[in-house]
C-alpha positions in Angstrom: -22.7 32.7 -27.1 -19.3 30.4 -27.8 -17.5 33.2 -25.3 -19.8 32.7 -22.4 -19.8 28.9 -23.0 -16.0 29.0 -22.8 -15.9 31.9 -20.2 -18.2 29.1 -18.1 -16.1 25.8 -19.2 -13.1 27.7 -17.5 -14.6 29.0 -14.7 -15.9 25.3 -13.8 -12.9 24.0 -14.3 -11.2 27.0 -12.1 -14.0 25.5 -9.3 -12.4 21.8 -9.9 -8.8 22.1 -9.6 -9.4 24.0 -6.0 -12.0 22.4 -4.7 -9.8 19.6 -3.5 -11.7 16.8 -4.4 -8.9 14.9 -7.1 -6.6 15.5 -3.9 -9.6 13.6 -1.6 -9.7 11.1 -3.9 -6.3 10.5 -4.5 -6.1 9.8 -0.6 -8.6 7.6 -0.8 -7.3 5.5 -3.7 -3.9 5.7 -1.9 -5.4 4.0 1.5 -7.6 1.6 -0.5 -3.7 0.5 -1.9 -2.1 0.4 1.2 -5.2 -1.4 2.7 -5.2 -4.3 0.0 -1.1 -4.5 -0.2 -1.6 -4.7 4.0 -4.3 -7.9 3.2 -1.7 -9.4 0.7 1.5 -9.2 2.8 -0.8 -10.8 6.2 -2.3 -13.6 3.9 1.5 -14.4 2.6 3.1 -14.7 5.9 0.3 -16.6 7.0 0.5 -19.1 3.8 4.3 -19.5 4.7 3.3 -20.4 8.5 1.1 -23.0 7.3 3.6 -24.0 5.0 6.2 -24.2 7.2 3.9 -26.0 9.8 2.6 -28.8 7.5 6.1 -30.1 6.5 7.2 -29.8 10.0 4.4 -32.1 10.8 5.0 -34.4 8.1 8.4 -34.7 9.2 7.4 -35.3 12.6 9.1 -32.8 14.2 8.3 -30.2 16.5 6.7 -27.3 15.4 8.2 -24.0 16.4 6.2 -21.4 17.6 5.1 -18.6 15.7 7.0 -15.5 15.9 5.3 -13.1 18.7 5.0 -10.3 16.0 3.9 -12.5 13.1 1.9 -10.0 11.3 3.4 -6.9 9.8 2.3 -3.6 9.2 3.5 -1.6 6.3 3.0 1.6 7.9 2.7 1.9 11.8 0.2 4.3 13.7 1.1 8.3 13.6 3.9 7.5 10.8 3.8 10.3 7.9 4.1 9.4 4.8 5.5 10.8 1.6 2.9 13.2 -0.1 0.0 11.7 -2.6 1.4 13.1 -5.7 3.7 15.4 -7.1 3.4 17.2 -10.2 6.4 17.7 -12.7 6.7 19.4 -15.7 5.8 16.7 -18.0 4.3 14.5 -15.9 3.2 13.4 -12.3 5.3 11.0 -9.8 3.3 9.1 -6.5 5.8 8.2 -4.0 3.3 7.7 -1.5 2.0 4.4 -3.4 5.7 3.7 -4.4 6.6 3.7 -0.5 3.7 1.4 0.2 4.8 -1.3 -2.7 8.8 -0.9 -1.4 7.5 -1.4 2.0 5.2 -4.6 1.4 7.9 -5.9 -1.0 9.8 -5.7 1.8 7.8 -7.4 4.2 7.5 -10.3 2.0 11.4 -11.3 3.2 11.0 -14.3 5.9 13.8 -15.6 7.6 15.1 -19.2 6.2 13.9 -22.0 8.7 15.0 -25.0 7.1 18.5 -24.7 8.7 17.1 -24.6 12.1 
């Protein structure tokens, strides 16, 4: 009985690791991320336009206009990104998220415009 309970543990696990579903969810998790680091990087920029725009008007001077491509996308239609995950000998690396963060970390830069 403990063989067929162990011939059936192995076979089920057999059925997980190729039906694809970690690798479904993985891409899922992965476009939640770049979804919510998208939301963060839109509602920064925008904080630092209203910033920007409040001591302008306290100052009294003129405000400038917003940049015509205020909001930034991390990744842009049709553009391939690194794979989900990649397995190693001791353990597993995802240099999809880590695009995703260097990309968004990167979008966080805004040009200086108190010497204008």
């Amino acid at each position: 009985m403990l063989e067929e309970r162990r011939d059936q543990a192995l076979e089920e696990m057999k059925q997980v690791k190729t039906s694809g579903y970690v690798e479904q969810e993985q891409e899922l998790l992965s476009q939640a991320a770049l979804k919510l680091m998208q939301t963060e990087v839109d509602k920064f920029r925008t904080s630092v336009q209203l910033i920007h725009d409040y001591y302008f008007a306290i100052d009294e001077k003129l405000v400038c206009e917003a940049p015509e491509k205020y909001q930034y996308e991390i990744v842009n239609d049709g553009e391939e990104l690194p794979p989900v995950e990649v397995l190693g000998e001791q353990d597993a690396t995802y240099p999809r998220l880590d695009e995703i963060l260097k990309r968004a970390l990167k979008a966080q830069a805004i040009p200086d415009v108190t010497q204008q």
